[in-house]
C-alpha positions in Angstrom: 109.7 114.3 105.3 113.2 113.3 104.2 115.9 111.7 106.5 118.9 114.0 106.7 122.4 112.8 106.4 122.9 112.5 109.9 119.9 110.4 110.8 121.3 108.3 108.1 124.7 108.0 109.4 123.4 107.0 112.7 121.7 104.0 111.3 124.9 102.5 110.1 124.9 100.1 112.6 121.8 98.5 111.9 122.3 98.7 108.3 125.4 96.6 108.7 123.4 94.0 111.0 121.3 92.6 108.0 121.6 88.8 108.1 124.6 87.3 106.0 123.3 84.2 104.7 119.6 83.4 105.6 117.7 86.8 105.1 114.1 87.5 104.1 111.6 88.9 101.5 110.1 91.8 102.5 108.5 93.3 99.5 108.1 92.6 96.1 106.6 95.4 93.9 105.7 95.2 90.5 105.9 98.6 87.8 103.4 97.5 85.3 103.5 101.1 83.6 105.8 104.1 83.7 105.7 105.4 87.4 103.1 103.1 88.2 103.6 100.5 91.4 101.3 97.5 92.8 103.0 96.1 95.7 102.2 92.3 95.4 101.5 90.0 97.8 102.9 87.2 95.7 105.1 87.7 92.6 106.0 85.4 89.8 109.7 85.7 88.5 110.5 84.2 85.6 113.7 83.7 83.1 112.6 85.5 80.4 110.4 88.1 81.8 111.5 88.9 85.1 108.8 89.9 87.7 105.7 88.4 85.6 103.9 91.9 84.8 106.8 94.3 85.1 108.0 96.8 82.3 111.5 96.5 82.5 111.5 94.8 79.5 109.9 97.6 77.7 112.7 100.0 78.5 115.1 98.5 77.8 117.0 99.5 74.8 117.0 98.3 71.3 121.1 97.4 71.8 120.7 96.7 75.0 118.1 93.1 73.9 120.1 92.8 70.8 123.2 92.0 73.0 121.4 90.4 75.6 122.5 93.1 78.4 119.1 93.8 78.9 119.1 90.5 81.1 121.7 92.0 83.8 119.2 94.4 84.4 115.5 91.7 85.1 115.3 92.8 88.6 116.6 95.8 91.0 116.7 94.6 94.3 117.0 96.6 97.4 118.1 96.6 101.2 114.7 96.3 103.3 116.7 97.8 105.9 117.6 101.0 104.1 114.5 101.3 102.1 112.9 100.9 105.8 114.4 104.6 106.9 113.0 106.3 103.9 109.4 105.1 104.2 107.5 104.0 106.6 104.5 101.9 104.5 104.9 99.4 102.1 103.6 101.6 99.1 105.8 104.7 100.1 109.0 102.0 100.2 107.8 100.7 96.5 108.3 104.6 95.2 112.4 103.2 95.5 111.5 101.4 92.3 112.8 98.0 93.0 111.0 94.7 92.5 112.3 93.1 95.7 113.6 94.3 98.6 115.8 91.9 101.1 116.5 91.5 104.5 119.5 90.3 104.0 123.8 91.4 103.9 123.5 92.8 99.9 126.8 94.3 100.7 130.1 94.1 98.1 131.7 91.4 100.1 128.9 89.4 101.4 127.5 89.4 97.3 129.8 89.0 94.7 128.7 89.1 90.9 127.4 86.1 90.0 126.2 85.2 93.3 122.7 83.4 93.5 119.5 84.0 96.3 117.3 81.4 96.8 114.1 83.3 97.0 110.6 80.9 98.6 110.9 77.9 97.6 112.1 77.8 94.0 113.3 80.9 92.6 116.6 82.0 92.1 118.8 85.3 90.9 121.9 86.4 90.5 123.6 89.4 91.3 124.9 91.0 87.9 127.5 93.5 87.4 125.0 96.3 86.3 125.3 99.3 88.5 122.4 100.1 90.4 122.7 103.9 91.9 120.8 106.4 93.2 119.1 108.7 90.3 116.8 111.3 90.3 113.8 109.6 90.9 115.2 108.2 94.1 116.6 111.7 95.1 112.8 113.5 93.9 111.4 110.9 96.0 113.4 110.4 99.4 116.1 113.3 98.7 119.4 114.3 98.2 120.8 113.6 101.6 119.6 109.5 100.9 121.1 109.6 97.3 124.2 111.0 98.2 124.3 108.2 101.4 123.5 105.4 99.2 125.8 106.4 96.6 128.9 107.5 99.9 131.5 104.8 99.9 129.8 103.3 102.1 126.7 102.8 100.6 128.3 101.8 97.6 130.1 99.4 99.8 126.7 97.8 101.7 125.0 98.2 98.2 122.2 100.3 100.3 120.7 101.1 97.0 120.7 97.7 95.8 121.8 95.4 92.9 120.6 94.3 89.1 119.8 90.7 88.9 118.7 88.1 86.9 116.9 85.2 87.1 118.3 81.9 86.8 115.5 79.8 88.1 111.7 81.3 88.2 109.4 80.7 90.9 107.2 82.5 92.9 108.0 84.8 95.7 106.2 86.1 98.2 106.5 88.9 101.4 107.8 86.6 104.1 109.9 84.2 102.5 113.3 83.3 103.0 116.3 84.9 101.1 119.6 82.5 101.1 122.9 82.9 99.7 123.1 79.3 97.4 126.6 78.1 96.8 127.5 77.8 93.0 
């Protein structure tokens, strides 16, 4: 069953309340094949491959690795918090798409482009300048009432549907771990 608008808008609040600094990792999912998901219990990122075993690299486009743009795009990460109200177990919340999803402030303000997450005890990414929006996959699978709130000004503002990243630093992450905003 889809949320509606309204019980969206209600959870504004809480949405808003994600930690600002020192968040967490709730989920990390890996697409090894079109519309395929494995929800991991430990994933490996890396610097040239991304999530170790994802497929992002295979879609990407031919332009897109010749001018190295692909990289903006190595991970999709998304609000735990948001992706929390659409599903209620981990493998219905890992139908978003993303590799990681973050308790943590992922909003405009709090994450400027080019700012870095320490993910466990190694990794880090930064947040690219790559949209990340709502599409029909997302609407198909939570509905049109949740894309058109994470793509509302709002939800555009608190980056409910999340961010591209890259990663800087590999490492392995892990369901659990902290999620901190590094200084650069």
């Amino acid at each position: 069953m889809h949320r509606t608008a309204s019980d969206l808008v209600r959870q504004l609040d809480h949405l808003r309340a994600a930690p600002g600094q020192h968040g967490t990792v709730t989920l990390v999912v890996r697409r090894p094949g079109h519309g395929e998901r494995e929800v991991l219990d430990e994933g490996v990122l890396d610097e040239v491959e991304g999530l170790v075993g994802d497929n992002w690299l295979s879609r990407a486009t031919r332009r897109a690795v010749e001018a190295g743009r692909h990289l903006d795009a190595q991970l999709n990460v998304m609000s735990a918090r948001m992706v929390g109200l659409l599903g209620e177990t981990p493998e219905e919340q890992a139908g978003a798409g993303d590799q990681l999803y973050l308790d943590l402030d992922l909003s405009t303000t709090n994450l400027t482009t080019g700012s870095r997450i320490a993910l466990g005890d190694t990794a880090v990414i930064e947040v690219t300048a790559k949209p990340h929006n709502g599409c029909r996959k997302f609407i198909a699978r939570f509905g049109e009432d949740a894309a058109a709130f994470v793509n509302s000004p709002d939800g555009r503002e608190l980056r409910l549907r999340g961010f591209c990243a890259r990663v800087v630093t590999g490492g392995t992450v892990r369901p659990g771990d902290p999620a901190v905003l590094v200084e650069v």
